[in-house]
C-alpha positions as a printed Julia matrix, in Angstrom:
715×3 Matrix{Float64}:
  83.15  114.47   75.02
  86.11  116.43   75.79
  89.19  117.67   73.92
  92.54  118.81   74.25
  94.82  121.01   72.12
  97.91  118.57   71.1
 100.68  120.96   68.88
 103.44  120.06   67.26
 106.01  123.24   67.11
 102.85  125.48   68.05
 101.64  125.73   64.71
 100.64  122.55   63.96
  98.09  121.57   66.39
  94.56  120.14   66.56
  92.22  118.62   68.77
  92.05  115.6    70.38
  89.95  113.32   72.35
  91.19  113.89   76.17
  91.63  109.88   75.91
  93.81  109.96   72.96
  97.02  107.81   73.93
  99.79  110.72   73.29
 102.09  108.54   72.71
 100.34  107.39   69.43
 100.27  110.8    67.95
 103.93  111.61   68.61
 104.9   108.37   67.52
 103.99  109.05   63.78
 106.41  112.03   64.12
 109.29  111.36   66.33
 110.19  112.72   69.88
 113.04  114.83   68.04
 110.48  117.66   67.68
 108.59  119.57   70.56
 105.27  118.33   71.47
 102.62  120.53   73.52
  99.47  119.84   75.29
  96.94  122.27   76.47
  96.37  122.75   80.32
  92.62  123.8    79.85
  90.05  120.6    78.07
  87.64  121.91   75.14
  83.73  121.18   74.71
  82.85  119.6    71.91
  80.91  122.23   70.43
  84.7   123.67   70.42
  85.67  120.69   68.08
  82.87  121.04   65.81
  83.58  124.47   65.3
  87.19  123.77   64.5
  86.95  120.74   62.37
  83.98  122.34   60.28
  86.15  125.71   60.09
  89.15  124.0    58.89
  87.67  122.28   56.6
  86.44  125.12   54.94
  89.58  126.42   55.21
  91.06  123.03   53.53
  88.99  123.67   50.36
  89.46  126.84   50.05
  93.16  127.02   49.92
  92.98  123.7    47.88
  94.92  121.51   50.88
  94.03  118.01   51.16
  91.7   117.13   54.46
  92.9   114.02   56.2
  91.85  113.38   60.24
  94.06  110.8    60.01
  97.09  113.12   59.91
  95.53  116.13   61.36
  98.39  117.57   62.74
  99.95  117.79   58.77
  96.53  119.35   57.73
  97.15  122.79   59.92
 100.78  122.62   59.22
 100.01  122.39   55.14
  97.31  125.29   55.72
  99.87  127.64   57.55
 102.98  127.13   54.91
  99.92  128.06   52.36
  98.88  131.18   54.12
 102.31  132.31   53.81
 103.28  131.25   50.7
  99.72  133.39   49.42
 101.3   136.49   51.32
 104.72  136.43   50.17
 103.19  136.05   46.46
 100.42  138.87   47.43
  97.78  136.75   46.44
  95.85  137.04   49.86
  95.59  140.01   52.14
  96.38  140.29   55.71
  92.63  140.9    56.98
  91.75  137.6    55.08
  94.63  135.53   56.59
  92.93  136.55   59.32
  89.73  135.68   59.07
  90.22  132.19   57.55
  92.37  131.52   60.32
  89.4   132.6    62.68
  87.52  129.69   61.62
  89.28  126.94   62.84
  91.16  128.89   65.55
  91.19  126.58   68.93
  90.97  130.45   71.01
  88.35  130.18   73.22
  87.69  131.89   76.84
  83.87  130.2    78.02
  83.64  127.11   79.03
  87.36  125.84   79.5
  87.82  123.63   82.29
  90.88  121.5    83.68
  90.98  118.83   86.02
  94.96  119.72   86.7
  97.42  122.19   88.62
 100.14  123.43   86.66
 103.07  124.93   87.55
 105.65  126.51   85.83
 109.36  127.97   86.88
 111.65  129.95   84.64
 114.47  132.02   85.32
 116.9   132.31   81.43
 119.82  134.05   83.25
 120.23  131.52   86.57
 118.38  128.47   86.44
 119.03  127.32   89.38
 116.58  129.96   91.02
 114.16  128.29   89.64
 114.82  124.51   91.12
 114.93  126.59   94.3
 111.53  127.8    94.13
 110.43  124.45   92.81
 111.67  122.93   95.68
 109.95  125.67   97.66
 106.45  124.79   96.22
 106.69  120.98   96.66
 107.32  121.62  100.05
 104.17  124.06   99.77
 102.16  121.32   98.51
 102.95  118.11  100.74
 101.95  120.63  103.76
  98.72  120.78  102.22
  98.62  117.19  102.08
  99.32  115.84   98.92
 101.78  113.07   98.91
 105.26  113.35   97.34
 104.4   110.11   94.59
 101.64  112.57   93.42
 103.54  115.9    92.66
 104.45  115.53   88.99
 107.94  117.69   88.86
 109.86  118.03   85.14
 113.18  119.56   84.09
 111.65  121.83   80.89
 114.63  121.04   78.64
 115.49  124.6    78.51
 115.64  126.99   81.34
 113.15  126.16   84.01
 111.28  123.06   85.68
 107.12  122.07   85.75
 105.08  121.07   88.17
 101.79  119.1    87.68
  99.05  117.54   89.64
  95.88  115.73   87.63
  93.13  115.88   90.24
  89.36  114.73   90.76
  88.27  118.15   90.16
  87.31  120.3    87.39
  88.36  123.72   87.88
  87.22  126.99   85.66
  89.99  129.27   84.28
  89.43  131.6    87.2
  89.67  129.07   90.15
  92.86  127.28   88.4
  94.31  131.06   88.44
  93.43  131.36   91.95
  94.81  127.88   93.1
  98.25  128.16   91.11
  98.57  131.95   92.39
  97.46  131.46   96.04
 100.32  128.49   95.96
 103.26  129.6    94.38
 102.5   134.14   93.01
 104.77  134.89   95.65
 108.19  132.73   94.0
 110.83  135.11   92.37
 110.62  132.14   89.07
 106.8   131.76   88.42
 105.44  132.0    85.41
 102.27  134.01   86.1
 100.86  133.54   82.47
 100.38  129.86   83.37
  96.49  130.4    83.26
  96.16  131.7    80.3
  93.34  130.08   78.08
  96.13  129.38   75.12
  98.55  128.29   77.32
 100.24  125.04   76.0
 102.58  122.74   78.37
 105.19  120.77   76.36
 104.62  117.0    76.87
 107.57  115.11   78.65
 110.33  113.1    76.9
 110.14  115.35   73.37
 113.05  116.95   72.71
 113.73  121.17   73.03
 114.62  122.3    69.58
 117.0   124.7    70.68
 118.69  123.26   73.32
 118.25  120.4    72.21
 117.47  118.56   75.52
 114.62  116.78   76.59
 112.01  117.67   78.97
 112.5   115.01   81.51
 110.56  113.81   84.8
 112.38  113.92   87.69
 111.99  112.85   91.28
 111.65  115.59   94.24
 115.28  114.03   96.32
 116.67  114.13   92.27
 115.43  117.91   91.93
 116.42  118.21   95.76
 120.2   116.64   95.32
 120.95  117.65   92.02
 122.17  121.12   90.46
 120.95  122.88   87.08
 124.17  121.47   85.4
 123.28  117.9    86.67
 120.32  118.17   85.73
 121.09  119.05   82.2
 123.49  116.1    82.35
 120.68  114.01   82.8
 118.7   115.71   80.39
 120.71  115.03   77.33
 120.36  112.73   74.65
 123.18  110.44   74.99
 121.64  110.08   79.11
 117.92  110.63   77.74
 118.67  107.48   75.08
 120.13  105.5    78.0
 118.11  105.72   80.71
 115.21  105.88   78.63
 113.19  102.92   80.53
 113.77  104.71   83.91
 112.23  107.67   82.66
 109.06  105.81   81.25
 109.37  104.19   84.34
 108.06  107.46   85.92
 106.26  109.21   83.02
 104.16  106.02   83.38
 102.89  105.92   86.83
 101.57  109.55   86.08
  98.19  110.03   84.85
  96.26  109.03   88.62
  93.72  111.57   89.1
  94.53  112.19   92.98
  91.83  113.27   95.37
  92.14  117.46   96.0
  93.18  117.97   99.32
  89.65  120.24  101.05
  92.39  123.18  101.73
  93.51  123.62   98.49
  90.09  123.4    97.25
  89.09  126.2    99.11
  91.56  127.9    97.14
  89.4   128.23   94.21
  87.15  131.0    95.54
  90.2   133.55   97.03
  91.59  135.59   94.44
  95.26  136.35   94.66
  94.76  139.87   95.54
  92.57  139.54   98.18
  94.2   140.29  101.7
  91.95  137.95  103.98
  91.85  139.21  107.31
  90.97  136.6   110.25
  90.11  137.12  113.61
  94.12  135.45  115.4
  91.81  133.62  117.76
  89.59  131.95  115.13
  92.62  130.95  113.33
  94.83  129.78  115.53
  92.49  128.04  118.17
  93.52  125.07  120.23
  91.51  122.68  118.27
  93.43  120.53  115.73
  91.66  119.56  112.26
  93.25  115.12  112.25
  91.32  114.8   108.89
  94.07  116.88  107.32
  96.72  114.47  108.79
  98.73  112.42  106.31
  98.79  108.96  106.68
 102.37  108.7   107.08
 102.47  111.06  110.47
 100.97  110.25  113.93
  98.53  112.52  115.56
 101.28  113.5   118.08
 103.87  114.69  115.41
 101.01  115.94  112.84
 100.21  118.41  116.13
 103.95  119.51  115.93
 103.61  120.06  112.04
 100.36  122.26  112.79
 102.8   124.67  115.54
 101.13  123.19  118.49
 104.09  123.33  120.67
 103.68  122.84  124.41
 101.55  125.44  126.47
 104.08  127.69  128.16
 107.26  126.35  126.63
 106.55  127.43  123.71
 109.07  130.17  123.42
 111.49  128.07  124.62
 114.13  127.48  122.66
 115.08  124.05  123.89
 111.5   122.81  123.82
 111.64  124.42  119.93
 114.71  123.06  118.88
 113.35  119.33  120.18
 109.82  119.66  118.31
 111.9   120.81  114.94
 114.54  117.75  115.65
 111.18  115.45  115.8
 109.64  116.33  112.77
 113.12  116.34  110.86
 113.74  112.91  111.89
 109.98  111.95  110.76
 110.15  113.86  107.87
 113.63  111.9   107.09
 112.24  108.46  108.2
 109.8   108.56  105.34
 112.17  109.75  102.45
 111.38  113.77  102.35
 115.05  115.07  101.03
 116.5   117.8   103.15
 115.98  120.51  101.24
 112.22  120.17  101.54
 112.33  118.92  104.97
 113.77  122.67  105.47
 110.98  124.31  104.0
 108.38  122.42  105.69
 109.99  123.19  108.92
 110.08  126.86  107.91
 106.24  127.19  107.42
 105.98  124.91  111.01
 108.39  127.71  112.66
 106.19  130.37  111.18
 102.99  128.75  112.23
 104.18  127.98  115.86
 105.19  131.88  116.19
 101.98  133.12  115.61
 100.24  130.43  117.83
 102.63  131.44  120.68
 102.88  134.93  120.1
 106.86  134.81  119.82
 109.58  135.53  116.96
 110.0   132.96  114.76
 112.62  130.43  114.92
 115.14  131.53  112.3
 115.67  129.91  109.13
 119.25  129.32  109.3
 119.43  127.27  112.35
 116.58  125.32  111.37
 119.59  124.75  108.46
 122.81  124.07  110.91
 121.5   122.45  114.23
 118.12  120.85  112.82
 118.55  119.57  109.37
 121.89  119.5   108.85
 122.48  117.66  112.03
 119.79  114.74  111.68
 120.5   114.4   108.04
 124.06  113.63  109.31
 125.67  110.6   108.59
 126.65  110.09  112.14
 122.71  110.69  113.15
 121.62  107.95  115.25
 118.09  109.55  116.76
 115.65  107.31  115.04
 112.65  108.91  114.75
 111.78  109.77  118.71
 109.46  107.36  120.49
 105.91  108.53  121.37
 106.34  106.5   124.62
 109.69  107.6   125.29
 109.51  111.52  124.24
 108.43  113.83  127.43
 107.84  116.69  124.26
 105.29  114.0   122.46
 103.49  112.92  125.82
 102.55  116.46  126.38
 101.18  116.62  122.92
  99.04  113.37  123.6
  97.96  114.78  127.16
  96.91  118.27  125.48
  95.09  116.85  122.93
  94.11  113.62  124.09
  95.37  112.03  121.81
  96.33  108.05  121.88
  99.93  107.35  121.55
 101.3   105.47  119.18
 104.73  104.21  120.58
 106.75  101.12  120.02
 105.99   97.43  121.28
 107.96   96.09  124.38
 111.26   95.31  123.41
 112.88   94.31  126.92
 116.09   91.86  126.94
 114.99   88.27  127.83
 117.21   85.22  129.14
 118.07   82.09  127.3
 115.62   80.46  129.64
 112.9    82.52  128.49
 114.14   81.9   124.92
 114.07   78.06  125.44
 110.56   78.12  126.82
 109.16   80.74  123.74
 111.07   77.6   121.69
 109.11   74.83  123.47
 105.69   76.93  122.76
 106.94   77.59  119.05
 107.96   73.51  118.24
 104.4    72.26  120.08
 102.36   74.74  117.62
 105.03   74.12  114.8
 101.54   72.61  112.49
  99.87   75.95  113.84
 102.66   78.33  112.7
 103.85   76.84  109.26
 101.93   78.47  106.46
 101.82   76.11  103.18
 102.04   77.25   99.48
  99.97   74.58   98.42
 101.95   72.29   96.09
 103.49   69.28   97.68
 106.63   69.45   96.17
 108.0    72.82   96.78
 105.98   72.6   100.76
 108.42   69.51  101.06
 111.4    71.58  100.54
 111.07   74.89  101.8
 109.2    75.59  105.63
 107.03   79.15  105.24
 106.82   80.28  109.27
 105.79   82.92  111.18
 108.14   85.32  111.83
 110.29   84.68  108.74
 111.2    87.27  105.95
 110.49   85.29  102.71
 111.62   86.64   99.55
 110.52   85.67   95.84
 113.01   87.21   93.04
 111.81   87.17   89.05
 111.81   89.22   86.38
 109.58   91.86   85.23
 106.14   90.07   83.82
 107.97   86.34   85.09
 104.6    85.78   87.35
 105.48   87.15   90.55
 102.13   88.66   91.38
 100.39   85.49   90.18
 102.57   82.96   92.02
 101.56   85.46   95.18
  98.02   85.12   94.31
  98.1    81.4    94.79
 100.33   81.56   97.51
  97.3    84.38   99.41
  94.66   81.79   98.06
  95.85   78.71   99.83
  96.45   80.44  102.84
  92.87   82.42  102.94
  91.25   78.82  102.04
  92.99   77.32  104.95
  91.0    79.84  107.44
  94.27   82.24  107.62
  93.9    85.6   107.6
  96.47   87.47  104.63
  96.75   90.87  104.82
  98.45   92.16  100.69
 100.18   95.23  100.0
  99.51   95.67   96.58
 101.75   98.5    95.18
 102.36   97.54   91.9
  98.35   96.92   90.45
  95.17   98.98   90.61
  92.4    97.87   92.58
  90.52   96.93   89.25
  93.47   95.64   87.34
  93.64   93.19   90.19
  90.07   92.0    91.09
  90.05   91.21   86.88
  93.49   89.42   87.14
  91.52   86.82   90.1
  88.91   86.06   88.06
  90.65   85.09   85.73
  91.83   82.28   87.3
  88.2    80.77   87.24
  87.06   81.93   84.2
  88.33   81.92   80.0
  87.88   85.39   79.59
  89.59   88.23   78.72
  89.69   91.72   80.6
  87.74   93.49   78.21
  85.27   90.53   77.41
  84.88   91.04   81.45
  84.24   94.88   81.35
  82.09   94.46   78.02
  79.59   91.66   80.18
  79.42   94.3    83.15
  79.06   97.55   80.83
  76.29   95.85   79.06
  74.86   94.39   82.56
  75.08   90.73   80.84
  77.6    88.97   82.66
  77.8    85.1    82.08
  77.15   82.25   84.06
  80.62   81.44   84.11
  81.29   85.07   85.3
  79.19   85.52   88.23
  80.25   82.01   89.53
  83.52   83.36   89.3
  82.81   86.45   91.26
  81.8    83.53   94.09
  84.39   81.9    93.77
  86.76   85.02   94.14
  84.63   86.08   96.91
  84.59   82.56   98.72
  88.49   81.5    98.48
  89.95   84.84   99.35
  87.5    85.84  101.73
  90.09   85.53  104.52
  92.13   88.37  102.08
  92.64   92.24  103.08
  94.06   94.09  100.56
  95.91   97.95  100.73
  95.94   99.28   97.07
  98.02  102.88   98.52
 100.48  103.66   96.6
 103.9   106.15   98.16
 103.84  103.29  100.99
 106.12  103.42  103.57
 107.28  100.84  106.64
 105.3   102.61  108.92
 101.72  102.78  106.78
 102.57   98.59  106.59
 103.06   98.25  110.47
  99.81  101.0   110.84
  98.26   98.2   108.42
  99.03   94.98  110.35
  97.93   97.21  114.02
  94.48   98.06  111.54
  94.0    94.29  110.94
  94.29   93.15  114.55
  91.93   96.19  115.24
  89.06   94.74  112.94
  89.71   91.36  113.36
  90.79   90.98  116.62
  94.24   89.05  115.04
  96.99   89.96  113.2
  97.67   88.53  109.76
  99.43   85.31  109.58
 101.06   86.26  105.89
 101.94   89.46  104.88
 102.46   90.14  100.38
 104.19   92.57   99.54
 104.29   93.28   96.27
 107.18   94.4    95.82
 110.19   95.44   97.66
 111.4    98.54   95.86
 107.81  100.3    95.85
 108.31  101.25   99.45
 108.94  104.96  100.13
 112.18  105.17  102.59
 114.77  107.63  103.88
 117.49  106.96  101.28
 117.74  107.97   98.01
 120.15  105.12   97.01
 118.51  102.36   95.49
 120.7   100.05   97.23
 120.37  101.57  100.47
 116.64  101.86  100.13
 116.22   97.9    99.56
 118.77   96.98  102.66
 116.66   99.43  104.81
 113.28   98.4   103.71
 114.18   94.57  103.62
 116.01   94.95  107.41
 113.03   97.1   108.77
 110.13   93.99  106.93
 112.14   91.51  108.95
 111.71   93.76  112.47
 108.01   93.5   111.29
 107.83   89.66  110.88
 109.41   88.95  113.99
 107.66   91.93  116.13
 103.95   91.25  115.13
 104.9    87.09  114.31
 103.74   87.32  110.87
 105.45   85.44  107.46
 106.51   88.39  105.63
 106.55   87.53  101.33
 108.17   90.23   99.59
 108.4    90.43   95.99
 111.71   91.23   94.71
 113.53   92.42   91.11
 116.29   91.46   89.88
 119.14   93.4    88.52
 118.95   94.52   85.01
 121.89   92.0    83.85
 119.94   88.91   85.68
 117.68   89.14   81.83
 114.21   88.62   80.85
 111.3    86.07   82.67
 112.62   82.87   80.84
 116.54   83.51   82.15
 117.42   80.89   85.05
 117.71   82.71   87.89
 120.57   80.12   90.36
 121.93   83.0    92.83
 120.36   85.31   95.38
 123.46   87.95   94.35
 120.81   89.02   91.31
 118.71   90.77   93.84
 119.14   94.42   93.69
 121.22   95.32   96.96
 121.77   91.61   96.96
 124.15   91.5    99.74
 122.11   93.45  102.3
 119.06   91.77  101.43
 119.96   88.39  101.36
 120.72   88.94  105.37
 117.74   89.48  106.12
 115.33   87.09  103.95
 115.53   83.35  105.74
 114.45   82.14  102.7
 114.91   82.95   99.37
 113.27   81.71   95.95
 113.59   82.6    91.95
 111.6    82.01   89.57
 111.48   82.05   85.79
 109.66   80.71   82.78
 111.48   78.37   80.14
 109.1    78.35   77.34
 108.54   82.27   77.6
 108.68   83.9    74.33
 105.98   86.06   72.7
 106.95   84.39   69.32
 106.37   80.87   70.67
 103.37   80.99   73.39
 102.64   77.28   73.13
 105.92   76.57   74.7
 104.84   78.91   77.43
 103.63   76.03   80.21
 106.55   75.18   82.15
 107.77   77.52   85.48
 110.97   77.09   87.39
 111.67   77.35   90.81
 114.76   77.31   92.47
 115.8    77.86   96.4
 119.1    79.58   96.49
 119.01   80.37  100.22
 117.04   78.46  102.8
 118.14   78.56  106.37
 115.53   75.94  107.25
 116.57   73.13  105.12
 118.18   72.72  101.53
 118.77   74.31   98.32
 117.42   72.75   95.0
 115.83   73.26   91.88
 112.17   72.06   90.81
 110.31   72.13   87.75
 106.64   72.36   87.34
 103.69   73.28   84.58
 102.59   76.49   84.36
  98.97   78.15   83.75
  99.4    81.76   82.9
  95.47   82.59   82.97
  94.8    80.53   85.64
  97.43   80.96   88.06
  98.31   76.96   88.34
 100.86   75.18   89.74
 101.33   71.99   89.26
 103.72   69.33   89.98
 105.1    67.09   86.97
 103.64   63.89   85.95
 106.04   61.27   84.36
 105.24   62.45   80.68
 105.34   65.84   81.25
 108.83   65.75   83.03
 109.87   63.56   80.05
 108.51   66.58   77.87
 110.0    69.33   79.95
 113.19   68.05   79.57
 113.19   67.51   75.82
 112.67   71.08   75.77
 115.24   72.12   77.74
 117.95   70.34   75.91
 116.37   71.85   72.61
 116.71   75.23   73.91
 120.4    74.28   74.73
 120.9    72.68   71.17
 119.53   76.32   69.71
 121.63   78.29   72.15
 124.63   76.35   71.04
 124.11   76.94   67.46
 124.1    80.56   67.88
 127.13   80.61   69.63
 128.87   78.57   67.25
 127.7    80.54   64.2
 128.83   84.3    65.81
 132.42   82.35   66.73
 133.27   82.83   63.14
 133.27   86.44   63.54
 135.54   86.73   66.85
């Protein structure tokens, strides 16, 4: 097993099990004090040493042992240590040496999986953001995503950047990695590698500054100054906006896959000048593996300094490529700062590939960035098909271009006749949820933006799931963009639905290689009803990777999907950095999809904070967030919530709500129905259980109208 170093305050620390939950061990103490973790893991003949040596230590000194509060044990042996030297009952030399024997210090085998940054600058700050922002940009060129790069105000006078990996790296090639990336920024903190290096743990609380160490966002560390920053940082903000904060701190921990060019880091030192032949380096071939999903091959070409043959000098032809990428790097939410710097390595690398000066920095700034980050921008994002610059690309490398579907005018005679086709294949083209009631009342179609609002744990995902079941069953292909679940997480949550069990009486049958009857029929049954069921579990998505997705499906199956989950809305990656703005971009661009590859687009949506929790009727499409924009788009709208929800009162848990509030292909209503949490079900009302449902309700009325009455009192 492995260990890390947890401290509270530096002085009280111990080792942990790397699988300790860290929020267990602070909460016995409070955020209000600084918490640290250790970059480097520990073996466990490390732990043995230092649980043996302090318990010697323990029994010596006459300081109750307890593992259960470990972190108390080294504080109580410190405060005796000193109390011993200021009465001069102990001498230096054996402070010393009892300290030696549970010491955590240790330089042979110490590994880490992560890469750790770390910028401070006590005089100006705001040096440091700028060489943060510098690195990210460093880092997404050498492929990692943006979602992946782990960026933190400190609390104090500097920001931290971490990335956990699928690697395990030895104190020498994390040195080499951090210091090949980021030796050369004014800010960084060199000592980073060090083996007793400690990292203080997000959301505790800077004793002297008394700020918290918060995560931020790169367009937040991008858009914001050092005195924002702070701002955001303090308690009365850190208190409020806790959730949004856990929000992020919480989909951290994803060991991401080491890109192959920073793993070839690991072996060159920082002082080694490697020279390379300029024709080995900077030969016309171009490495696509290294090309993020995100890009085509004609822009990734661009990124690498592969500018036209000839023109490359050109300072037209230059200023076009760096408009291109701008625009592409905008399209898929990259703030402008670190657009800038990614264009600044591109200008460098396209100057040494052409053998000219390199494009300056500052009109990259004013005529490149500044210009297509401009309100008044209207470029788009430069078609492949339409873009001379881009066809050369695709010519030199031969290279397939990716440009935009036909989107000629047509006639109203051409529009009556698509019409004609659409109304004779009408049984072809409607898609069916699969309970009678709620198919009589609301018409799924190709080409239609559907949207399904709930709250938070309301049963979004699992109403989706039945939808995607009926549909695969049916012999219709369903193509899910799961962004909010893990592939696992997901595959347990389906078989569920056929089988009583638990997710960890599932894993415990597997581990042990003794699954039950009941399981492995369900793994057919999973297998058998979704079969028709393509799933993409990548998370940072953007409109493009869904649009690469649908092309990907009618590549392998020779059709596209005929529904399209999305689960959900505000998951997808986009050029704004306004919530609102995001959802009316993403929701507008989802409908272009529908209607371009004639698919039914379902998108899962949230509601605004004030809309409440999963048993709150939800009666208006105005509590989706960026309601206005979105509801233009959707043709159909649905909410749902749970009555009976309440953790205190499960059995009351069996009823779900549905309601229409916008349907442009027939009427608005309400409909009730029972609800199966494990399974998934729903089912229409019988007589009796209608009868039931609404005795419920009006007790739930009678209960809400008690409580009012009894606060009245007080007004």
């Amino acid at each position: 097993m492995e260990y890390k170093r947890i401290s509270r305050e530096f002085w009280n620390y111990a080792l942990f099990p790397v699988t300790v939950n860290i929020d267990d061990v602070i909460s016995q103490y409070g955020r209000s004090k600084d918490f640290y973790e250790s970059i480097y893991t520990y073996s466990q003949e490390h732990y043995d040493k230092f649980i043996k040596g302090l318990k010697e230590v323990c029994s010596e000194l006459n300081v109750e042992y307890s593992p259960d509060k470990i972190l108390d044990v080294t504080k109580e042996v410190y405060s005796s240590l000193n109390t011993a030297k200021r009465a001069g009952t102990i001498t230096d030399s054996r402070i010393s040496e009892l300290k030696s024997k549970f010491s955590v210090a240790a330089t042979e085998n110490i590994k880490t999986n992560k890469i750790v940054f770390d910028f401070d600058n006590e005089q100006d700050p705001e040096i440091a953001r700028q060489d943060t922002l510098e690195l990210c940009s460093r880092l997404i060129s050498k492929g990692f995503k943006r979602d992946e790069i782990q960026i933190c105000f400190s609390g104090n006078k500097g920001f931290s950047v971490e990335i956990e990996t699928d690697k395990q790296f030895s104190r020498k090639e994390f040195e080499n990695i951090v210091g090949n990336l980021a030796k050369d920024l004014e800010t960084f903190d060199t000592s980073i590698s060090d083996e007793q290096r400690l990292f203080r743990i997000p959301l505790t609380k800077h004793n002297k500054t008394k700020l918290y160490k918060i995560p931020l966002t790169d367009s937040q560390l991008a858009e914001f100054n050092i005195d924002q920053i702070r701002v955001m940082a303090s308690p009365k903000n850190y208190h409020d906006n806790i959730e949004s904060f856990y929000d992020v701190f919480e989909s951290w921990g994803v060991c991401i896959k080491l890109p192959e060019e920073i793993n070839n880091m690991k072996k060159i030192t920082v002082e080694e000048k490697i020279i390379v032949d300029d024709n080995i380096v900077y030969e016309d071939r171009l490495e696509l593996s290294r090309k993020p999903s995100w890009m085509s091959s004609t822009k990734f070409a661009l990124q690498e300094g592969f500018f036209p043959k000839g023109d490359g000098k050109n300072e037209g032809v230059r200023n076009t490529a760096f408009m291109v990428l701008a625009a592409t790097y905008k399209s898929n939410g990259y703030p402008k700062e670190i657009a800038w710097r990614m264009l600044k390595g591109v200008a460098e690398l396209q100057a040494k590939r052409n053998g000219c000066e390199q494009y300056p920095e500052q009109r990259l700034w004013k005529e490149v960035i500044c210009h297509v980050y401009s309100d008044k921008w209207r470029g788009g994002t430069y078609s492949e098909k339409e873009t001379d610059l881009l066809k050369v690309i695709s010519e030199r490398f031969n290279l397939k271009i990716e440009g935009d579907n036909n989107r000629s005018l047509v006639n109203i005679n051409q529009s009556i006749e698509r019409f004609k086709k659409f109304a004779s294949d009408f049984s072809k083209n409607r898609i069916m949820f699969g309970v009678e009631s709620l198919d009589e009342k609301i018409v799924f179609t190709s080409g239609m933006l559907v949207g399904l609002l709930a709250a938070p744990g309301a049963g979004k995902t699992t109403f989706a799931n039945k939808f995607m079941k009926n549909t695969s069953m049916k012999g219709e292909k369903v193509l899910y963009e799961c962004l909010d679940m893990t592939e696992n997480f997901q595959i347990a949550r389906l078989l569920q639905n056929y089988v009583n069990l638990t997710f960890e009486q599932i894993l415990s049958m597997l581990e042990d290689n003794k699954p039950s009857k009941e399981l492995l029929e369900a793994f057919d049954k999973v297998s058998e009803d979704y079969e028709n069921l393509s799933i993409n579990y990548r998370s940072g998505t953007t409109i493009d990777d869904i649009e690469e997705d649908i092309k990907t499906h009618y590549s392998l199956y020779g059709e596209y999907p005929r529904l399209v989950v999305v689960d959900y809305l505000e998951k997808i990656r986009g050029p704004f950095t306004d919530a609102t703005a995001l959802s009316g971009y993403v929701a507008s661009r989802l409908a272009d999809l529908a209607r371009e590859y004639n698919v039914c687009m379902f998108v899962l949506l949230q509601p605004q904070k004030s809309a409440g929790d999963a048993r709150k009727p939800l009666l208006s499409m105005r509590k989706v967030k960026g309601a206005s924009i979105i509801e233009q788009d959707c043709r159909a709208i649905m909410t749902l919530w749970r009555p009976g929800f309440n953790p205190e009162t499960s059995e009351n848990d069996k009823y779900a709500s549905i309601a229409i509030v916008k349907n442009n292909m027939g009427q608005t209503c309400k409909l009730n129905y029972m609800w199966d949490g494990r399974t998934g079900n729903i089912t229409d009302m019988s007589s009796e259980e209608s009868y039931q449902f609404d005795y419920f309700i009006d007790s739930l009325k009678e209960e809400e109208d008690k409580e009012n009455n009894r606060f009245s009192g007080f007004r």
